[in-house]
C-alpha positions as MATLAB code, in Angstrom:
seq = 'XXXXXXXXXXXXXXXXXXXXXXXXXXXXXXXXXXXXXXXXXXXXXXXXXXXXXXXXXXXXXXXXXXXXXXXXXXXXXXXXXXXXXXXXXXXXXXXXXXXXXXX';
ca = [
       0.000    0.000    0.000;
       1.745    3.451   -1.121;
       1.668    6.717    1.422;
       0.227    9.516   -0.320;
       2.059   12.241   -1.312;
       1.818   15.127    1.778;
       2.144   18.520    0.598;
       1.832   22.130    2.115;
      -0.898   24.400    1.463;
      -1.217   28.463    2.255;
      -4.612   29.594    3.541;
      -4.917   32.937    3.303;
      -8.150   34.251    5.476;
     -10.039   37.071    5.540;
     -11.510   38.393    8.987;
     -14.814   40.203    9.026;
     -15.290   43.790    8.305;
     -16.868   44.023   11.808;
     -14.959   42.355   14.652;
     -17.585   41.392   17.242;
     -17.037   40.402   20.412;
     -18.661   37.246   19.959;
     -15.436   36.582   17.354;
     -12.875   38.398   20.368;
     -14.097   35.356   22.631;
     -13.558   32.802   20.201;
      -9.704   33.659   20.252;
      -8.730   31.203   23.268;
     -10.681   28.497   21.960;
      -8.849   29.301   18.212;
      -5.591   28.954   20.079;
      -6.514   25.695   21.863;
      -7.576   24.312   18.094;
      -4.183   25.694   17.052;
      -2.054   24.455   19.370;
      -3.576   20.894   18.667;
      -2.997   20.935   14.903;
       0.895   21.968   15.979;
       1.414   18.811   18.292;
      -0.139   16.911   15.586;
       2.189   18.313   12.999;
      -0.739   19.356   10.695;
      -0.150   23.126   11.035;
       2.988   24.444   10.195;
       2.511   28.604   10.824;
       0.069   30.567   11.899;
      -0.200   34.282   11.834;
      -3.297   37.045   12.917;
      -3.434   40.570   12.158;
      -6.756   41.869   13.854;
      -5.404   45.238   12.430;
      -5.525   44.530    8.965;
      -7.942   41.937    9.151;
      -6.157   38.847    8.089;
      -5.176   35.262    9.257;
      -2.364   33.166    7.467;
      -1.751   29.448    8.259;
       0.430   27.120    6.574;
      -1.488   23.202    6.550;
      -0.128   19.812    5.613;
      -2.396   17.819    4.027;
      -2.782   15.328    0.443;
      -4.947   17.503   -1.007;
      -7.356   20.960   -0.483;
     -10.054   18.835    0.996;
      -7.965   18.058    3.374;
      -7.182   21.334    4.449;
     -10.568   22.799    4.759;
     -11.651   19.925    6.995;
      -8.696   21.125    9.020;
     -10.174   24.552    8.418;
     -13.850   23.889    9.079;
     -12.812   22.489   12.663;
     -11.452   25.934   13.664;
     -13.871   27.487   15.976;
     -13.312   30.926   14.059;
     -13.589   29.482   10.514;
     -17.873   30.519   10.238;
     -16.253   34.150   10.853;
     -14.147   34.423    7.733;
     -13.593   34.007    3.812;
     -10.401   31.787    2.527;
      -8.531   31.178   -0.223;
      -6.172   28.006   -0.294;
      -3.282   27.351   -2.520;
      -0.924   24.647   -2.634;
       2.738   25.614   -1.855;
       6.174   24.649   -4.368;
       7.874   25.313   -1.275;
       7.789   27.133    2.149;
      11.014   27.881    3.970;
      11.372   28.848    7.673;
      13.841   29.293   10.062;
      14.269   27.068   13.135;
      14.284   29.415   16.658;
      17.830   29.854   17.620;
      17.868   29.304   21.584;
      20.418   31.196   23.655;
      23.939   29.748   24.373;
      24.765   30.271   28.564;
      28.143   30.294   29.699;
      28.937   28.363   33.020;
      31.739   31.273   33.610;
];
């Protein structure tokens, strides 16, 4: 039986117009969501601007479908518009830690 091919896929959200506070207390639940898909190595970046009204996340998945079942289990997904598109590549950094001296 062959693995399928995982790839990486850039959704690109859209927050509301109007940010209610009904969306504000969905934030800590969003986080909880997003913490899971991290540990389970589905998510690999995450970014909100409430100022300018976007959201990026980076998703591993086989396909789009995948992805937006990913996306539809966000609690904040009902909230906003999306656009997917499946990545060539997607480079990062890893965070440097500090070095201590025992002197």
């Amino acid at each position: 039986m062959a693995l399928e091919q995982e790839y990486q896929f850039m959704a690109d959200f859209t927050l509301p117009e109007v940010i209610t506070e009904e969306f504000m207390n969905l934030i800590p639940t969003q986080r909880q969501r997003v913490n899971q898909l991290f540990r389970q190595r589905k998510l690999v970046s995450y970014a909100l601007s409430l100022e300018n009204g976007k959201m990026w996340a980076v998703f591993k998945g086989t396909c789009e479908f995948d992805v937006l079942e990913l996306i539809r289990e966000l609690p904040m997904a009902g909230f906003m518009s999306v656009q997917i598109n499946i990545l060539t590549f997607h480079d990062m950094t890893e965070p440097v830690s500090p070095t201590f001296s025992l002197n």
